[in-house]
C-alpha positions as MATLAB code, in Angstrom:
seq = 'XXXXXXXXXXXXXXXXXXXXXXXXXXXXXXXXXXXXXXXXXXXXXXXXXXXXXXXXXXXXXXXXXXXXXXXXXXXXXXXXXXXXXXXXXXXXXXXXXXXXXXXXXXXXXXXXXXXXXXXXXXXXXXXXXXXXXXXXXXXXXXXXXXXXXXXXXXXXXXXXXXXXXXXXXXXXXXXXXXXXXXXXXXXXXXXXXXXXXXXXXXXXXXXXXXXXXXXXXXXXXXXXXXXXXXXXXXXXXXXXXXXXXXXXXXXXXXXXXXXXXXXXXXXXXXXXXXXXXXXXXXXXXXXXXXXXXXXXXXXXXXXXXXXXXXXXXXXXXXXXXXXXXXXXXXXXXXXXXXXXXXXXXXXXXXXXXXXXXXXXXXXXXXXXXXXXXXXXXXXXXXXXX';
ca = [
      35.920   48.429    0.288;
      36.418   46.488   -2.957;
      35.368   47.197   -7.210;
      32.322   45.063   -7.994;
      31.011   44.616   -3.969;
      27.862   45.922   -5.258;
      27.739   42.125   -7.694;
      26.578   38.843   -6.120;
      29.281   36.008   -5.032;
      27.729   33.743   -7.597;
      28.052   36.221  -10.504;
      31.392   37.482   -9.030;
      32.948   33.709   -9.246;
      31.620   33.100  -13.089;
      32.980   36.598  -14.016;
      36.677   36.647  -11.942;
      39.781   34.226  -12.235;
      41.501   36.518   -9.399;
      39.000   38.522   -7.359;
      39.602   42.358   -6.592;
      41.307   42.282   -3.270;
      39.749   44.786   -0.517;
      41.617   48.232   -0.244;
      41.079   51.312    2.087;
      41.607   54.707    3.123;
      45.136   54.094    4.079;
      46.251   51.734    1.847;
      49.514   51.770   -0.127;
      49.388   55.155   -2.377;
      49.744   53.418   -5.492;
      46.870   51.128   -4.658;
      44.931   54.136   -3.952;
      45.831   55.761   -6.488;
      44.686   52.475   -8.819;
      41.601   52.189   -7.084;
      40.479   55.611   -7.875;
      38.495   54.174  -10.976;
      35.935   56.521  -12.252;
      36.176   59.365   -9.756;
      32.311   60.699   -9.160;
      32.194   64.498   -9.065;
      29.093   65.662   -6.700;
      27.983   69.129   -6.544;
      28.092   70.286   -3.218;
      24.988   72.075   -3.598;
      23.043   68.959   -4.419;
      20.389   68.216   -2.376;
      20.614   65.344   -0.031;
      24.187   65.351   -0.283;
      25.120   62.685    2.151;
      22.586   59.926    0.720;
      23.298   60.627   -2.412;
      27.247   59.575   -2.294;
      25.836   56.633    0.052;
      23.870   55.529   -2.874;
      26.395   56.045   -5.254;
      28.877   53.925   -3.231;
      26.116   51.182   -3.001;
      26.212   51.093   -6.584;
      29.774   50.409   -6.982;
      31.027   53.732   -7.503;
      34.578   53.924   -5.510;
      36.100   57.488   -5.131;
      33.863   60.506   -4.808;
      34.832   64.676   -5.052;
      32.168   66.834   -3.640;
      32.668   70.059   -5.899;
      32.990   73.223   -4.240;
      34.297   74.825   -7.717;
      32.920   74.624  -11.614;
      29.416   73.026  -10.245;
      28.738   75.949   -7.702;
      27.557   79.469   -8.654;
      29.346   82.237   -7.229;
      26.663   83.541   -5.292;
      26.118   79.631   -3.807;
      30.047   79.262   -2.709;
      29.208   79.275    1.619;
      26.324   77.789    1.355;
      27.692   75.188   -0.278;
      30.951   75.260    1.644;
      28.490   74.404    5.090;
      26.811   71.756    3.459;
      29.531   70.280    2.186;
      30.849   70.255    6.249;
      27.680   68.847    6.914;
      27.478   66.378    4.677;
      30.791   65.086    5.731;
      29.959   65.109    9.717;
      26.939   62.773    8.444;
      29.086   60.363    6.746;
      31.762   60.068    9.384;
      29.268   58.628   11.517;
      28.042   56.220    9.124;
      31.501   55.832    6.016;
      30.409   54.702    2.838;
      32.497   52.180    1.048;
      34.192   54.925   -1.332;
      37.021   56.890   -1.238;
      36.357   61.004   -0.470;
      37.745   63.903   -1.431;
      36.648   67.674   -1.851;
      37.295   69.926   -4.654;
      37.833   73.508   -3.467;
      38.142   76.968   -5.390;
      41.233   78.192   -3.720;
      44.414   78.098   -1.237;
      41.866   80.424    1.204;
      39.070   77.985    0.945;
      41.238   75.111    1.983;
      42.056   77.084    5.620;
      38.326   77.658    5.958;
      37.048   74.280    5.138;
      39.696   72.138    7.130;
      39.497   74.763   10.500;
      36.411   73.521   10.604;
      35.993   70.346   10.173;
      37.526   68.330   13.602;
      36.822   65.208   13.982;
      34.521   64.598   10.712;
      37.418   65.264    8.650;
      38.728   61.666    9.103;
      35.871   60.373    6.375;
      38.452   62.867    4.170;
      40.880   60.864    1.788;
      41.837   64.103    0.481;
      41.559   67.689   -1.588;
      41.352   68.047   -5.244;
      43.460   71.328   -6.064;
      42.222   72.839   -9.134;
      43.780   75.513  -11.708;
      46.886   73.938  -10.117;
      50.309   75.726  -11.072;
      53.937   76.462   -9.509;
      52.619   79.293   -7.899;
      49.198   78.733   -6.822;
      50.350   75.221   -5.863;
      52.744   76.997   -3.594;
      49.847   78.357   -1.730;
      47.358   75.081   -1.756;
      50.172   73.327   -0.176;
      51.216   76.093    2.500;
      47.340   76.194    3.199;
      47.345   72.308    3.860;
      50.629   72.135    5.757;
      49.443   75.273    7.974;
      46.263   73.801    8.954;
      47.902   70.171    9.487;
      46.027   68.369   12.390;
      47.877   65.828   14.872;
      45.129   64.172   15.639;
      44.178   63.252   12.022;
      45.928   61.705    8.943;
      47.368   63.654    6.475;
      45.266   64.487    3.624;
      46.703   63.356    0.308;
      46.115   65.285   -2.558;
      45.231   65.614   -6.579;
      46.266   68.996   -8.085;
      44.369   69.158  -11.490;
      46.413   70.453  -14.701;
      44.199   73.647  -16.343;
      46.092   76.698  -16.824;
      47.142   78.691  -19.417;
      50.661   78.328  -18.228;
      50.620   74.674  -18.618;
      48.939   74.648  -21.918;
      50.848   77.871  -24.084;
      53.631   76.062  -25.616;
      56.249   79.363  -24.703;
      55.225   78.555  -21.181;
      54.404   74.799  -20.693;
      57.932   72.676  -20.522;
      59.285   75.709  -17.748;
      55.934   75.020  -15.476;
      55.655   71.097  -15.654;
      59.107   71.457  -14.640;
      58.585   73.873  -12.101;
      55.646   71.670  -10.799;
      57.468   68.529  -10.990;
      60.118   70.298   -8.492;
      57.099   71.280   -6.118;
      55.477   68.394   -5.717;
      58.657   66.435   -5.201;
      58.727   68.254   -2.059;
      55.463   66.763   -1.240;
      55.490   63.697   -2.742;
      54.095   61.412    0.014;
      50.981   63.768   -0.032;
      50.456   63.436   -4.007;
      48.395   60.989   -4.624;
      47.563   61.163   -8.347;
      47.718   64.648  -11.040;
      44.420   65.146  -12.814;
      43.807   67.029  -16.378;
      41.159   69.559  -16.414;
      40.736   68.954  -20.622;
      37.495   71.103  -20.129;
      39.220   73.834  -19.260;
      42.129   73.826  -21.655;
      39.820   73.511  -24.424;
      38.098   76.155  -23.537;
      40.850   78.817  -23.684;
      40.968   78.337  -26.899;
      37.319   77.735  -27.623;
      37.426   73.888  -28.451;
      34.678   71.472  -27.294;
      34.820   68.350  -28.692;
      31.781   66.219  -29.738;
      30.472   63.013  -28.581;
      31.849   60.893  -31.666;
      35.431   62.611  -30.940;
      37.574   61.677  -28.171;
      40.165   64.032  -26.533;
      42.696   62.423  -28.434;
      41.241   63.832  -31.823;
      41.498   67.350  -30.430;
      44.988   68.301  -31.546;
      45.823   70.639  -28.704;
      44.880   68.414  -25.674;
      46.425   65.151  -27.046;
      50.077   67.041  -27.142;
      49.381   68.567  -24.065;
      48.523   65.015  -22.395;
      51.839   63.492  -23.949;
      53.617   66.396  -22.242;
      52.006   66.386  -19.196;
      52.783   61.800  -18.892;
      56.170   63.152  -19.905;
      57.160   65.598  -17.225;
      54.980   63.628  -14.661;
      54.039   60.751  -15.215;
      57.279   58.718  -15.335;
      58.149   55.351  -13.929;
      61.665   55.704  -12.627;
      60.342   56.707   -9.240;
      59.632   60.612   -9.830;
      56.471   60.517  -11.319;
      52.342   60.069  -10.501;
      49.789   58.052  -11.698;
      47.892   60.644  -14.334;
      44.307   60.719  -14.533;
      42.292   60.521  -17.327;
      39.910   63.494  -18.438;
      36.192   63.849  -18.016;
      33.978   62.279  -20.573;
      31.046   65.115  -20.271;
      28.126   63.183  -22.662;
      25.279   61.170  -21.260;
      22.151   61.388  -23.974;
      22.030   60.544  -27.378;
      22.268   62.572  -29.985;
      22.428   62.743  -33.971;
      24.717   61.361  -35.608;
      27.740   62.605  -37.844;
      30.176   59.794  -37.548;
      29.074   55.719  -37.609;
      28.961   53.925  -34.481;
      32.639   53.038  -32.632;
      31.380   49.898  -31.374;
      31.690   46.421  -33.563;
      28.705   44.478  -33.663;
      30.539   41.122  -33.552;
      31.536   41.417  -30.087;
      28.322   41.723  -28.711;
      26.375   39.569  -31.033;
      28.754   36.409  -29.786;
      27.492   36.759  -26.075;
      23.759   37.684  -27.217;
      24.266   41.463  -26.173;
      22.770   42.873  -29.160;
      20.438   45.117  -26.660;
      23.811   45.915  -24.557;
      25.390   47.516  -27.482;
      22.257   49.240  -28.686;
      22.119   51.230  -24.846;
      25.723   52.057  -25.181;
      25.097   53.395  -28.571;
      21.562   55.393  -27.238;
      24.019   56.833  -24.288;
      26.869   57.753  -26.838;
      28.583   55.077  -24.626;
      30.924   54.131  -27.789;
      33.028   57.470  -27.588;
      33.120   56.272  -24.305;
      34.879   53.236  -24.441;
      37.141   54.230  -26.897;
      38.903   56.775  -24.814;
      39.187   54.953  -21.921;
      41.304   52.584  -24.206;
      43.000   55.702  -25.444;
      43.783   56.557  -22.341;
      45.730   53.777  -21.006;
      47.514   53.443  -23.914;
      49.146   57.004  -23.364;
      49.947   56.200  -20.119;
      46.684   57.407  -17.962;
      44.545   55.666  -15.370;
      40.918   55.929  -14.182;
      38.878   58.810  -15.230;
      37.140   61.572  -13.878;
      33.302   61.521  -14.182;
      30.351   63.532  -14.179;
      27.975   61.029  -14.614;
      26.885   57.798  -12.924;
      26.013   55.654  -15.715;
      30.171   56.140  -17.065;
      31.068   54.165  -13.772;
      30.042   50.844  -14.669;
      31.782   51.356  -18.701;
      35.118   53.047  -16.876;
      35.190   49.840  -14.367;
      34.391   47.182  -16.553;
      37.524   48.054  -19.048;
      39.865   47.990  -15.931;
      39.182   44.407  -15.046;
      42.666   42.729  -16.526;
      42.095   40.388  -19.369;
      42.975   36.835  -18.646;
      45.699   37.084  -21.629;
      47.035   40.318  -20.271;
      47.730   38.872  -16.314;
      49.054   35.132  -17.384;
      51.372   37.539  -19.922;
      52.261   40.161  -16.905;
      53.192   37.314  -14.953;
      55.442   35.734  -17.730;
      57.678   38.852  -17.815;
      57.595   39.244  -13.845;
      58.918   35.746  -13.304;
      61.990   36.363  -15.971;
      64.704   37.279  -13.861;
      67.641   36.733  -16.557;
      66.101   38.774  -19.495;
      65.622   37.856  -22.837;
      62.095   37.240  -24.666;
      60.169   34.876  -25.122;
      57.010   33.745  -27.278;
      53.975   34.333  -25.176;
      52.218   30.977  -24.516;
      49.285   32.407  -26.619;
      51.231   32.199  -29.248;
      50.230   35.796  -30.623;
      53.145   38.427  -29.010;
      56.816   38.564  -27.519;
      57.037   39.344  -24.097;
      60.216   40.859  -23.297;
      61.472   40.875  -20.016;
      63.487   44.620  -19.500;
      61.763   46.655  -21.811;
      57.459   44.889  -20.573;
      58.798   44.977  -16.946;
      57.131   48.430  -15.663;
      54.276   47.757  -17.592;
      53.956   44.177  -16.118;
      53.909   45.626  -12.772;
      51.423   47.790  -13.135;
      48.955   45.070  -14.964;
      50.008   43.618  -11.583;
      48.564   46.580   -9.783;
      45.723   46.767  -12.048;
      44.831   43.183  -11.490;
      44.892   43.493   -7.706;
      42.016   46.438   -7.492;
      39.828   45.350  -10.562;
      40.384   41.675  -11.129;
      41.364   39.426  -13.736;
      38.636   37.613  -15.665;
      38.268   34.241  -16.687;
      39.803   33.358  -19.734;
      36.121   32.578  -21.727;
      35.171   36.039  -20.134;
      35.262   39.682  -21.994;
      34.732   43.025  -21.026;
      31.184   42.958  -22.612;
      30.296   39.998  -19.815;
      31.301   42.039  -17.233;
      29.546   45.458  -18.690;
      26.726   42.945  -19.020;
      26.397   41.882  -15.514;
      27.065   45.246  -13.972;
      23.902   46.750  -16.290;
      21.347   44.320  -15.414;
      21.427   44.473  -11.727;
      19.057   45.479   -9.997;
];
């Protein structure tokens, strides 16, 4: 499977300077981990489960979660819990092109689903753990290890951050710490640690609106800079961190102007682009997924198909961004140096990790063409077919 299969070859070769390279199940965990994107989450109780995630991977989306947890009613939890097994017997015999994973409710439900899934459980990339902390993780991670198959890979996993012991501040440093010595103990199974910003808010009765990001909502952004701090390190003992859901799809009223400049748009004739993004509160959008990255998360979780192509899109790597990557990769002696754009320093030590993982980035999304933006690519994603 690859980002942007779902695009032609011709529009693929105006768009791309370096192509996104083909990845899969059992590629490297950091690739994975990269190539995560916009993670889709599907209701289990949906109907025509199986077609549906075949559709969405058709469409470009790339990692999927069928949710047996916030998306279920109580009184719905086995039926959903059979059709998720069916739905996944149905798509081992034909895979999509998308990376799969189930969210359960609990350490039981992970026995119950995996005892029963053979074979079929080889379309599984892996479990998304929710309410995740030191001692319930204890207990996921028994669960998995106890019903560990020979006869199939090992299921990676993504524990989600959402508990009031993570987010109280007399409690918070004590657990990420705690956590951070548990999964260390099952690092090769952790394949990235998601925040459940939903959740947190809502112990203390915080939503925030559609012209807000997370990062307005005092609370959440510390807890995000604590949570990158404890785990999200880059001297070898931390995990990629995954950005929070985005949870608005229809337009609205507005408080706030529009987040989107006009000029941007109006330069490639994508006045109507902007306008959509603007109907579809888009703009709030876009501006956390820069937020985001620039705190030190990657991809996003979604709850909505039409955030895939905006989450995507703003992963390609600018053509700037790679030829400046590769400047501080191929400095072996130090130092800075102007950046041939004549616009930054790159400096070799202190850019190097994030070098690398423009690097990384570039190999799963792609680097455009110098003359091309992220509003080209938006573009062509949005107007096919």
């Amino acid at each position: 499977m690859r980002h942007f299969g779902q695009l032609p070859s011709a529009v693929r070769q105006e768009l791309f300077f370096a192509d996104p390279r083909p990845f899969h199940a059992h590629s490297d965990p950091a690739v994975l981990a990269q190539a995560l994107g916009a993670t889709l989450y599907v209701p289990a109780i949906r109907d025509d489960l199986a077609g549906t995630i075949r559709r969405r991977a058709r469409g470009g989306v790339r990692s999927m979660v069928i949710d047996l947890e916030d998306s279920v009613p109580d009184e719905r939890v086995e039926e959903g819990l059979v059709l998720a097994r069916d739905a996944l017997a149905d798509l081992h015999a034909d895979p999509p092109e998308a990376l799969l994973f189930v969210r359960v409710r609990t350490p039981e439900m992970v026995v119950t689903l995996l005892e029963k899934l053979d074979a079929t459980a080889g379309v599984l990339t892996g479990l998304v753990l929710p309410k995740f902390s030191y001692q319930r993780g204890e207990q996921y991670l028994d669960a998995m290890v106890r019903t560990a198959d020979d006869a199939r890979p090992p299921l990676l996993i993504m524990p989600v951050l959402e508990t009031p012991e993570v987010l109280y501040a007399e409690t918070r440093a004590a657990e990420l710490q705690a956590i951070r010595t548990l999964l260390a103990r099952h690092r090769d199974r952790v394949l990235a640690v998601r925040i459940g910003a939903t959740d947190l808010c809502g112990l203390y009765g915080i939503r925030r609106d559609r012209d807000l990001t997370v990062y307005d909502v005092g609370i959440a952004a510390l807890f995000i800079a604590d949570v990158v701090n404890h785990l999200g390190r880059s001297d070898g003992t931390g995990y990629p961190i995954t950005g929070p859901v985005w949870e608005y799809f229809a337009g609205h009223e507005r408080m706030f102007r529009p987040q989107l400049r006009q000029t941007p748009f109006e330069d490639r004739d994508a006045e109507r682009l902007r306008a959509d993004l603007l109907l579809r509160d888009m703009d709030g959008l876009l501006r956390e997924i820069v937020l985001d990255r620039v705190n030190g998360l990657t991809g996003k979780t979604v709850i909505h198909p039409s955030h895939v192509d905006v989450v995507h899109a703003l992963s390609v790597v600018p053509h700037e961004e790679f030829v400046d990557a590769q400047d501080v990769l191929g400095a072996v002696s130090g130092g800075a140096r102007s950046s041939e754009f004549r616009n930054k320093m790159n400096e070799s030590r202190p850019h190097r990790v994030w070098a690398q993982r423009i690097a990384l980035r570039a190999e799963v999304f792609g680097v455009s063409r110098p003359s091309i933006s992220h509003v080209d690519i938006l573009s062509a994603l949005w107007t096919q077919p």
